[in-house]
C-alpha positions, -999 to +999 in steps of 0.1 A: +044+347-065+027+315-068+023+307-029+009+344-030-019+327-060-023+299-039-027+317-003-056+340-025-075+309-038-073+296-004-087+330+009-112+331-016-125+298-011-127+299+029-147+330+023-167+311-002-176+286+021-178+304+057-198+335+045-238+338+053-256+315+028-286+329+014-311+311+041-345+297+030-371+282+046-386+246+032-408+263+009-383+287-005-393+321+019-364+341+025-352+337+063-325+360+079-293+353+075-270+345+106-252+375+122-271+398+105-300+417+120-306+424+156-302+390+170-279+387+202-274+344+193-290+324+164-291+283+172-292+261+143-303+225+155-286+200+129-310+173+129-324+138+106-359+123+109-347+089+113-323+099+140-341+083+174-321+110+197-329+137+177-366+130+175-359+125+215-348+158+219-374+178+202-391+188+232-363+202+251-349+222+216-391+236+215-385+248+250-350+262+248-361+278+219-392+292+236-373+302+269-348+324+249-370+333+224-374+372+241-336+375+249-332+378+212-318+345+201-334+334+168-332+293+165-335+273+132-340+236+126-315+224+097-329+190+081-295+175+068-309+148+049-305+155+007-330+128+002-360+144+018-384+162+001-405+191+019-437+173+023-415+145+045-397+177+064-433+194+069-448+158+082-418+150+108-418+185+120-457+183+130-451+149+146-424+164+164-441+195+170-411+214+161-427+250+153-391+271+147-381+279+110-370+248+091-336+247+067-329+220+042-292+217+039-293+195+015-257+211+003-245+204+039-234+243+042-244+251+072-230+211+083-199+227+069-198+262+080-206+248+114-186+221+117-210+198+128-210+159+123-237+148+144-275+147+153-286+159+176-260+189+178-263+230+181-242+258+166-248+287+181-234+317+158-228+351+182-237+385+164-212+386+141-216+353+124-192+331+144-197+301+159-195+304+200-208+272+207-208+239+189-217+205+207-247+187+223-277+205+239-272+185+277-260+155+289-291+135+292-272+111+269-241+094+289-233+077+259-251+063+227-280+043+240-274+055+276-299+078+285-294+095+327-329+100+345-324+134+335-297+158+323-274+176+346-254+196+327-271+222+302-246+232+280-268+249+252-287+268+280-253+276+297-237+288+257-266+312+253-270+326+284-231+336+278-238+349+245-270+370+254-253+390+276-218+390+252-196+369+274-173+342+260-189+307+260-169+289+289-172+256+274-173+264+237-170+230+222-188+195+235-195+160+221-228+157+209-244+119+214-262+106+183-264+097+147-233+109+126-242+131+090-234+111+063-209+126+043-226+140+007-208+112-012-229+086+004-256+103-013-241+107-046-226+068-046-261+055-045-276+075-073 
């Protein structure tokens, strides 16, 4: 009886934590929530202003975003810094010239939900809500601080284009190359 109890908590809590937050944009706009609607993929880019790789990548994720834009795929930028304020989101976004819907997971749920631990790095959530693809948008990063001329391999391009036309993603998880989200108790230590 009480590994039934504990078995329900532990269902009730995984459902807690992996079921479709209530998404908002910066300035509190309702935004859809992943896997629901007529969206074919939704890509949440988890990324920090004061990550260099991230800000490096800001063109590519604009034209990603852009080139599957009418294939249905709905993309989001997730800010996962707590500290932030909108005003500092809204200002990096323009000098980035990031123009996709912008999350502050300051709560670290879609971090969480995701899986993700690093910026730079994608989650790309098929129709029903699960995650299909979780890693790095390319390889133009060998390693950290080792950029390649260009990028050879384009795993985010590769994920969606699987998704889109509901195929299995054949590489569904790859190492992302950038700065790592601080675990919410960082935060909370220094206050």
């Amino acid at each position: 009886m009480k590994t039934m109890r504990w078995t329900a908590l532990f269902l009730l809590a995984s459902t807690a934590i992996f079921a479709a937050p209530g998404l908002e944009d910066i300035d509190g706009n309702p935004l859809p929530a992943i896997g629901a609607g007529d969206d074919k993929a939704t890509a949440v880019f988890f990324v920090m202003s004061d990550c260099p790789i991230s800000n490096v990548f800001a063109p590519e994720i604009n034209r990603i975003c852009d080139d599957f834009d009418d294939q249905g795929v709905r993309c989001y930028l997730a800010y996962v810094d707590p500290e932030l304020d909108a005003e500092q989101i809204d200002a990096h976004r323009k000098d980035y010239g990031h123009h996709r819907p912008v999350i502050h997971d300051r709560e670290q749920k879609l971090v969480q939900r995701a899986g993700a631990t690093i910026t730079p790095e994608v989650a790309v959530f098929d129709p029903t809500g699960e995650v299909a693809y979780l890693g790095r948008i390319n390889n133009f990063y060998a390693k950290l601080g080792v950029p390649r001329r260009q990028a050879t391999v384009h795993d985010l391009r590769d994920a969606l284009t699987a998704v889109v036309a509901g195929r299995p993603v054949e590489t569904p998880r790859t190492q992302a190359v950038g700065c790592y989200i601080p675990d919410l108790s960082v935060y909370q230590d220094s206050q």
